[in-house]
N, C-alpha and C positions, 0 to 999 in steps of 0.2 A: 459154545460161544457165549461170552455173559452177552448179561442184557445192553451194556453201554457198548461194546462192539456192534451189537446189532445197529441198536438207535444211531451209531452214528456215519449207519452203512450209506443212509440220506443224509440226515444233516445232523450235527453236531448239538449234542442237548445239552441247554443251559438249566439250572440252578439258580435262583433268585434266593438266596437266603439272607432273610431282615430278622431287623430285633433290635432294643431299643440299646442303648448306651451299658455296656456292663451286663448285659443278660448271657452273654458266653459263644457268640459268634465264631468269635474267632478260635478260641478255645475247641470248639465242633469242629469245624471244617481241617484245623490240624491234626484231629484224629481220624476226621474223616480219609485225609489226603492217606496218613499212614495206614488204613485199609484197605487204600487203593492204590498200593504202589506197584502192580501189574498194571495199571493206568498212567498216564499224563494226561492229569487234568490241569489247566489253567485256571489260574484263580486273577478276576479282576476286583481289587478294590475301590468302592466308588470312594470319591474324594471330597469332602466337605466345599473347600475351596477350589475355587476357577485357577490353576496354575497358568503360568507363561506361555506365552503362545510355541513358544519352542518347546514346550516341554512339557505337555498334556499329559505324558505317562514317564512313570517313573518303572523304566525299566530291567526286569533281572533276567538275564539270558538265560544260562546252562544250554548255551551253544545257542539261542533267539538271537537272530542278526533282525534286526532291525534299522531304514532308512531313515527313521527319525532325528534329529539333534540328538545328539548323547544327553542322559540326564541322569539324574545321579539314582544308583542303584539300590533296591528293595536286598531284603537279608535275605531271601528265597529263591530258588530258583521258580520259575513259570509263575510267579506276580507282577500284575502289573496295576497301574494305580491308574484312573479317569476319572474326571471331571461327572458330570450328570450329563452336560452340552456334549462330550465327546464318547461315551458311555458305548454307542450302537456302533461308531465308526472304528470303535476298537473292537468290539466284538469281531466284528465285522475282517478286521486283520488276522485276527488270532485265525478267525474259523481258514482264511484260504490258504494258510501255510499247510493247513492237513495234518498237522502234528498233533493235533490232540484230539483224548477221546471224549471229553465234556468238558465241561468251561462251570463254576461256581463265580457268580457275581456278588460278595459282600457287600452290602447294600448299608449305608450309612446310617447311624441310630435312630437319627431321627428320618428318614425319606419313607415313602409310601410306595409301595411294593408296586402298586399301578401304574402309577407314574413311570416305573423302571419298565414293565411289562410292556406299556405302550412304546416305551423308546424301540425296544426292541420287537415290536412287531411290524410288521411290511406297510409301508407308507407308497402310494399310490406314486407313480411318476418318475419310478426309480429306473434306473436302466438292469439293476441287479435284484432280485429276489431275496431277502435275507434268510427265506424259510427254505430256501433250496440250499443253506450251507448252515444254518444255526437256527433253531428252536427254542424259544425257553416251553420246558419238560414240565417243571417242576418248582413250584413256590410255597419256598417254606420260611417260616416263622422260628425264633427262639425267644421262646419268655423265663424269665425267673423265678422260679418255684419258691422261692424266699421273698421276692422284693415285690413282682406283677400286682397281686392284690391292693396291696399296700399303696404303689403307686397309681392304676389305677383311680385308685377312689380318693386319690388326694388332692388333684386339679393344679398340679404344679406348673407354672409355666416352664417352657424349653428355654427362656434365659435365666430363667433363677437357678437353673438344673448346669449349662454351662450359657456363660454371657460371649464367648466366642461366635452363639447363632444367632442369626441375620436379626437386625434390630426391628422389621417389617414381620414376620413371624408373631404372627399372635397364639401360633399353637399352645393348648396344654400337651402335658406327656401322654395325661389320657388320649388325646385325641391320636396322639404316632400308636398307641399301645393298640388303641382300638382298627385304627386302619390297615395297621397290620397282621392281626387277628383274623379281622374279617375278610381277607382277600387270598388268605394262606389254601394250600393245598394240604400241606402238613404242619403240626406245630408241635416242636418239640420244645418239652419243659426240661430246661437244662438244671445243674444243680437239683437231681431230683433227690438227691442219697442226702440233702441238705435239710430234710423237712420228714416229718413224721406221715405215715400211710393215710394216715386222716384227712390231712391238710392236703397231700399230693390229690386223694381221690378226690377231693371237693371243688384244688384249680382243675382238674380234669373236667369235673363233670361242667366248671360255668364255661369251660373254655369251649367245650362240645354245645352249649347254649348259644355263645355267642356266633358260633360258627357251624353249622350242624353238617356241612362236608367236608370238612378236614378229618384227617386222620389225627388224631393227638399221639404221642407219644414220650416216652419219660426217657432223660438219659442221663446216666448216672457219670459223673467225672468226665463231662463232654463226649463219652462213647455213645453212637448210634450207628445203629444197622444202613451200611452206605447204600444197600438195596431199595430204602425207605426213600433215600433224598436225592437217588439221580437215575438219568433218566427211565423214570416210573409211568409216562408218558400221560400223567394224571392232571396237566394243566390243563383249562380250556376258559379261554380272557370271558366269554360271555357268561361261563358258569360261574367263573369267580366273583364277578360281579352279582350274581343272584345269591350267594352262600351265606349272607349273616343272615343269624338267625330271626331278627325283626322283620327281616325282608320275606322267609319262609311262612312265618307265624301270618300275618299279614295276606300271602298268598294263600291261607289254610292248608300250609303243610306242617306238622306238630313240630314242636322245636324238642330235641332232647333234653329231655326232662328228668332231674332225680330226686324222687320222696327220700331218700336217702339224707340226702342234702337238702332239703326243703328248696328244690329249686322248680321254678313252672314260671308258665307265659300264660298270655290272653292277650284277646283283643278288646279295643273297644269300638263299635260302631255307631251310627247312628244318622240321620238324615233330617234332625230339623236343626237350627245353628244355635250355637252358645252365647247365654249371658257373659257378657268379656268380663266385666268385674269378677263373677261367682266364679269364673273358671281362672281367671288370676292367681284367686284363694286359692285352690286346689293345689294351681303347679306350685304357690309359694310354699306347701306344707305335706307335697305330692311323697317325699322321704316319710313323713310318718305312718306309711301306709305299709312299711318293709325294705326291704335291701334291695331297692332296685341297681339293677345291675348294668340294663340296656333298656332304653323306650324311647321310639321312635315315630312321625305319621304327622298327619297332616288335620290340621282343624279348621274348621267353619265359626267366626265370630259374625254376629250380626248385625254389628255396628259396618263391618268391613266384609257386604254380601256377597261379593265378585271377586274375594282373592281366597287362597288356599292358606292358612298358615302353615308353617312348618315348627315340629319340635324334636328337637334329638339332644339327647338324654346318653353320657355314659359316664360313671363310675358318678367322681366328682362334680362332672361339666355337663351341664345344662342349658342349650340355645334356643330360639325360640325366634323366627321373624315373617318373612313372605318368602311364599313355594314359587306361588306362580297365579295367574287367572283358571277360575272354573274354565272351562272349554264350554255350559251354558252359557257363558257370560258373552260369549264370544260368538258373532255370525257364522250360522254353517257355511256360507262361502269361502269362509276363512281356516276353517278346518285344513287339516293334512289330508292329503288325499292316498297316503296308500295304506291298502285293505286293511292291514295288518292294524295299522294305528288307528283305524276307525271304528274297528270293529274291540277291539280296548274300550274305545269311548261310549260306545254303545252297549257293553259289559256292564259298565260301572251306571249306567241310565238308570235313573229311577224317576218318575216324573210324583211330584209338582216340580224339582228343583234341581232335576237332572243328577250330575256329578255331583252337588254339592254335598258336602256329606262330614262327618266325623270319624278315621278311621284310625286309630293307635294302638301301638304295639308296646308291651312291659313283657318285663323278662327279671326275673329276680330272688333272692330268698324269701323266707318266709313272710310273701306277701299275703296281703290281706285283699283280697280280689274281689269278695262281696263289695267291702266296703270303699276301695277306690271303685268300683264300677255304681257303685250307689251314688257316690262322691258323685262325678262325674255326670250320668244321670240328672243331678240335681242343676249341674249346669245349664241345662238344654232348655230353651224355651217351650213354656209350655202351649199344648195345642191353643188358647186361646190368645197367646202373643204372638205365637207362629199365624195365626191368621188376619194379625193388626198387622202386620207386613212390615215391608221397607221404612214407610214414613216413624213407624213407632220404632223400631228396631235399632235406626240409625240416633237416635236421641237417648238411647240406651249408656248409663255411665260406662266408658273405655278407658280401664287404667294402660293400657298397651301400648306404649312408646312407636310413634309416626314412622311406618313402613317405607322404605323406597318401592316407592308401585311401580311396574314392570310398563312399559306402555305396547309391548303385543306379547303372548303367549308365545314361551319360546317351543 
């Protein structure tokens, strides 16, 4: 018995497979289908635009009745096309006709793999179970072995790329490229036969940086081993949420790493707060220290001794604003009360200053690690303005653009 009759002796396993515009989706999954054709898989494509209310999916039967208004029909058979809003309610169709043995969802160039994942997991209040007839299995990623780097690190926005998406989107490409990276179970590099063994081995190794539990794998003219991308039963929403590799490094788990490639992480830590000016300098000139690739975490200015900043760092694109409140800043009555998150907060305790603290993550080539962590270092106030306190701290030069302060710790 293969493995997809089994998996879907329970429920039905879904497929999440994203990637960015042109990176070879669709191309994969039509060879995939062609390796599976002892299967009937369904293929739902998500749909940029919110269609008519009569006609949420554009239907192709090979004998699919469907009660829906007729809509005009896909060149394939077992395609159907949904909206983001109608996404689960169609899965949700396909899975109770019983006719198929997994279901692949093409996920739109630009959407965020989570977002789909969440649609499709069980929401509280249902009369029906969605895990009892469909599962998503398995998310996977396709990036381009020719273009990923390049795009990447060039911070293009998603309307300069196509002006069709939503004019509210401030996204870069980076930013779709990276969330889909980091959320992937597997990420297959398409067009791999397209680029020399050098080049291949090197997106390999950052791709394995940036994501350090996914499986990578290379496919040549859109072939890949359909064993790889259905159901593998290797999702799981709270792992994938922990899997990029900032988040690992950060928790002191090693990120893979290759001297090969001159690629490595670190951290930086620390616990008294930063000159905001000196540390300005830094992130403005933070690139001359090597090819950062991913850097992410949260900092302590001194002017601003009760909030967390944040900074995430990928390719091209660079952000930087407010996290959230220290949890010292805040009355322990006010605290979370359950164990689990208290005992997090009392992990991270270090007194005079509690939580407050300096913790960031780089990920990159041929960085220069002594000297951004010297850099940086030189930020920090020293022990004798660290004990001039607040009154001196807060009159400290702040080039950093006026925060929207949070008014409770969410």
């Amino acid at each position: 018995m293969s493995s997809i009759a089994s998996a879907t002796s329970q429920a039905m396993p879904i497929t999440v497979l994203s990637g960015f515009i042109g990176a070879g989706k669709t191309t994969l999954y039509h060879q995939l289908l062609e390796r599976l054709n002892d299967k009937t898989i369904a293929v739902v494509v998500e749909d940029k635009t919110e269609l008519e209310a009569e006609a949420d999916f554009l239907l192709a039967g090979m004998g699919f009745e469907s009660s829906s208004t007729q809509a005009n029909a896909d060149d394939e058979g077992n395609v159907y096309r949904s909206s983001m809003s109608k996404l689960r309610d169609k899965v949700v169709e396909l899975a109770q006709t019983g006719r198929f043995d997994g279901l692949l969802v093409e996920a739109h160039g630009a959407s965020d793999p989570l977002l789909i994942a969440e649609q499709l997991s069980d929401q509280q209040g249902e009369s029906l179970s969605l895990a009892d007839i469909a599962v998503v299995d398995t998310t996977a990623t396709v990036v381009d072995a020719v273009t990923f780097l390049t795009d990447y690190q060039a911070g293009t926005s998603l309307k300069a790329v196509d002006d069709s998406f939503d004019g509210d989107d401030e996204r870069k490409v980076t930013d779709v490229l990276i969330e889909q990276v980091e959320f992937a179970d597997v990420i297959v590099i398409s067009k791999a036969d397209l680029v020399d063994a050098d080049s291949l081995g090197r997106l390999t190794a950052i791709l394995e940086a940036l994501n350090t539990g996914a499986q990578v794998i290379a496919a040549n003219n859109g072939a890949a081993d359909p064993s790889l991308l259905f159901a593998t039963g290797s999702f799981d929403f709270a792992r994938a949420q922990q899997a990029a590799g900032w988040l690992q490094e950060m928790r002191g788990k090693p990120v893979r790493t290759s001297v090969e490639h001159c690629l490595s992480s670190f951290k930086f830590e620390a616990r008294r707060p930063l000159h905001p000016a000196k540390f300005a300098k830094v992130l403005q000139s933070i690139q001359s220290f090597g090819k950062l690739l991913r850097s992410k975490g949260y900092f302590w200015l001194a002017t601003r001794e009760q909030y967390a900043g944040q900074w995430s760092q990928a390719g091209g694109v660079a952000r930087f604003g407010v996290g959230g409140v220290f949890w010292s800043a805040i009355p322990e009555e006010n605290w979370p009360k359950d164990p689990t998150y208290l005992a997090s907060i009392k992990d991270a305790w270090q007194e005079p200053f509690g939580d407050k603290r300096q913790e960031l993550v780089f990920i990159g080539q041929n960085l220069d690690q002594e000297g951004l962590l010297e850099a940086l270092e030189s930020c920090l106030l020293s022990a004798d303005e660290t004990e001039r306190g607040i009154e001196y701290w807060v009159e400290l030069e702040d080039p950093f653009p006026p925060w929207h302060i949070p008014h409770s710790h969410d």
